[in-house]
Structure formats: structure tokens, C-alpha cells
KETI-678389 format. One record per residue (C-alpha): x, y, z. Coordinates in steps of 0.2 Angstrom, whole numbers, plus 5000, padded with zeros to 4 digits. Example, Ala and Ser with C-alpha at 12.3 -4.5 7.8 and 13.67 -1.06 7.14 Angstrom:
2
506249785039/506849955036/
This chain:
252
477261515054/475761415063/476261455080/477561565088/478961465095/479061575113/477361515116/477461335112/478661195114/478661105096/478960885096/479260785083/479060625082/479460505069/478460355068/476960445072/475660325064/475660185075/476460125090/477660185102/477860345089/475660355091/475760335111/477160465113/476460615100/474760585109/475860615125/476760755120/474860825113/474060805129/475660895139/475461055127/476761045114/476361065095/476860915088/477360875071/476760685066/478260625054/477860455046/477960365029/476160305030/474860445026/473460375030/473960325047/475060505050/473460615045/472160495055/473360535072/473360705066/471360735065/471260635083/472360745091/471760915087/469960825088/470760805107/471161005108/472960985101/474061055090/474660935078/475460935059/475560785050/477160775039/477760655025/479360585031/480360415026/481860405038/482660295025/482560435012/483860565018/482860715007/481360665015/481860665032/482760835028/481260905020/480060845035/481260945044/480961115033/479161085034/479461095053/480461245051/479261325040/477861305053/478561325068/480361395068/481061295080/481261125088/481361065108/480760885109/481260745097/480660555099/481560445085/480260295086/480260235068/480860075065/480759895059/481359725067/481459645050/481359445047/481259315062/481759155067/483459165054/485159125063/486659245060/487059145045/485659145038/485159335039/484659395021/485859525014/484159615006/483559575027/485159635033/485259825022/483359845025/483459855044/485059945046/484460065031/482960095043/483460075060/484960125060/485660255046/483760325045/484160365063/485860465058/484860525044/483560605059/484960675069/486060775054/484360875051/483660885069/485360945076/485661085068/483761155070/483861115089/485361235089/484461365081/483261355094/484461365110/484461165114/483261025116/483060845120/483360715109/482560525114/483060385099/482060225101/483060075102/482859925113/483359785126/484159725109/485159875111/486059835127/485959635126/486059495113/484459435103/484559275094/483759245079/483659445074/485459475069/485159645061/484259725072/485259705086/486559775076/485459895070/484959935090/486759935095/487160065085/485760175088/486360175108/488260215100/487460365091/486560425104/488160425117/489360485102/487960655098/487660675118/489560695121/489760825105/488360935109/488160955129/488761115131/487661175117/486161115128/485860985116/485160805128/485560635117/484660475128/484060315121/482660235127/482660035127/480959965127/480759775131/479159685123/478059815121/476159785114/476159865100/475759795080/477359765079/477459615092/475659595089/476459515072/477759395082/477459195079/476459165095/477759025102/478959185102/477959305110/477359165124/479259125127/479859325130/478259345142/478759185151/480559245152/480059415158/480059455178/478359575175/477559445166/476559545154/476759665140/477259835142/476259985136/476460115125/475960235135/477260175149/478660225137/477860375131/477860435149/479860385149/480160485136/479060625139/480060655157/481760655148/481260795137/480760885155/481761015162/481860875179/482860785165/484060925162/485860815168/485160635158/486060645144/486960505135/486160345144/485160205136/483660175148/482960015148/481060005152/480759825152/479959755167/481659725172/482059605160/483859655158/484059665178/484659465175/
């Protein structure tokens, strides 16, 4: 074991490569914890790896495809093995999947890709995390979804399903394991700068900042900060809410 478990809180953060998953293991670096970097890239997983403990922080890097059910169940033993227990969880790993197709016109190979990621790679996440929260007396669990989570997106059929379900997983867990001291939230980002929506077709991205009341991106480190303060002990009755953090874009 790398560290013991009564002296450190251990994270674990899927999508830890890049993005919201890159802001928030930074976050969760900087506030202490040792935090395990789970992602299917390796290049980018070990590159946030040798930044944080560069930074003073712990930090294991971990193989980890949430669309693979054994590799998400063996990124969780490797966790196990290291630290022996589990306290913070930020599910950020995800894909939005083609654009610009109508419901009708969403792939099937589109349509099994993003719920395979989005939303059973979630489930996949919560059936191993679970149990080695328990071990450890309870925890916080925060599963990214989105403002496509709570409202309608046209044009990305899957993922709003995909969304929707992560925020119907998330209520059903909280319910089912609140008296175990196990916290289920979703958080909902709205348009975030991160590579993903770096990749939108321009016109798109220019239309969602001119539709938003903020007026500009969102940060990573703005939803990092989110999630950081519902895995807080000032967060210990949040449980079972999708929070949106979108500039109030869903206040409309």
C-alpha cells in the first residue's frame, strides 16, 4: 500500500487526461487527497500524473476504459491495491458523439457508442466504486453529466439520452445507499472550454454563447471547484441532485 488510508483521502477520477476530468484531479491534488488518474489514453493519464506530483501531489495513473467493464473493474483493484480505500469519485469520462444529425438520422454505430460510454460505462464505474466506498465507511460520488441532462438538445439525440440517464442513475444509487454514508450528485455542466467543445462546428459554438445569459464559456476549474465542494464534509446532506453549472443557462 502507497499511502495509509487514515492519513489521506484517495479520489478517483475518470477522465483524467484532459478536460473537466484534468481540471478536477488537479483540484483534488492541490486540496490534499491522493488521487488516482483513471483514463484510456496513457500518454495523456501519465503526462497529468508526472504534473501533479511535479506540483507536490500524490497521484497514480491507472489504465482504465469505462466502456470495458474488466478495465474499469481492474482500475478499481489497482486503487485498492495501493491505497485500500475510496472517499471521493468524479465520473467525468465521456463522449458527445456525432453532431448536426436529427433523431432520425442518429447512427445506430453513433447511438451504441455514446450510450456504451456515457451511460453504461457510468453504471460500469458505480458497480465497482460502490462496493470499495463501503469498505471504506462512505464517500462522495459526483457523475458528470450535463445541461443535456436536465433539458432537450437537438441535433445530439444520444447523448441527451445518454445524459438523462446518467442523472436517473445517479438519484436511483443516492436513494439506495444514504444511510450507508454513500453521497450520489450529478453535476450538469453547460458549455464548458474544454477540447471537447473546442471541436464544435464554430456556427454551433457561436450560437450556444449567444444563447447563453453569461455570455462566455465556462471553465474547467469552475466545475472542478463544484465538485470538489460536494465531496466536502459542508456537502454532507447534497445527495441525489443534478446541479447545473451553466451560467444560468437553464434558469430560462
Amino acid at each position: 500500500m502507497m499511502t495509509n488510508g487514515a492519513e489521506r483521502r484517495i479520489a478517483f477520477v475518470t477522465g483524467a487526461g484532459s478536460g473537466l476530468g484534468r481540471a478536477t484531479a488537479t483540484a483534488f491534488a492541490a486540496r490534499g487527497y491522493a488521487t488516482v488518474l483513471a483514463d484510456r489514453d496513457a500518454a495523456s493519464g501519465r503526462q497529468v500524473e508526472a504534473a501533479l506530483r511535479q506540483a507536490g501531489g500524490e497521484a497514480l495513473f491507472v489504465s482504465c476504459d469505462v466502456a470495458d467493464d474488466a478495465s474499469v473493474r481492474a482500475a478499481l483493484a489497482e486503487t485498492e491495491a495501493a491505497y485500500g480505500r475510496l472517499d471521493a469519485v468524479f465520473n467525468a469520462a465521456g463522449i458527445d458523439g456525432e453532431h448536426g444529425r436529427m433523431t432520425a438520422d442518429c447512427t445506430l454505430e453513433n447511438w451504441n457508442r455514446v450510450l456504451s460510454v456515457d451511460l453504461t460505462g457510468m453504471f460500469h464505474c458505480l458497480r465497482h466504486q460502490i462496493p470499495l466506498m463501503l469498505k471504506s465507511g462512505g464517500g462522495s460520488i459526483v457523475n458528470c453529466a450535463s445541461v443535456a441532462g436536465i433539458r432537450g438538445a437537438p441535433s445530439f439525440a444520444a447523448y441527451t439520452a445518454a445524459k438523462h440517464g446518467v442523472v436517473g442513475l445517479t438519484r436511483a444509487a443516492a436513494l439506495e445507499y444514504a444511510r450507508q454514508d454513500i453521497r450520489v450528485n450529478a453535476i450538469c455542466p453547460g458549455t464548458i472550454d474544454t477540447p471537447m467543445n473546442q471541436q464544435l462546428d464554430p456556427v454551433l459554438l457561436k450560437s450556444l454563447l449567444d444563447s447563453s445569459p453569461a455570455g462566455r464559456l465556462g471553465r474547467p476549474e469552475e466545475i472542478a471547484a463544484t465538485v470538489l465542494w460536494l465531496c466536502d464534509a459542508g456537502a454532507a446532506f447534497v445527495s441525489g441532485q443534478a446541479i447545473a453549472v451553466d451560467g444560468a443557462w437553464t434558469a430560462r
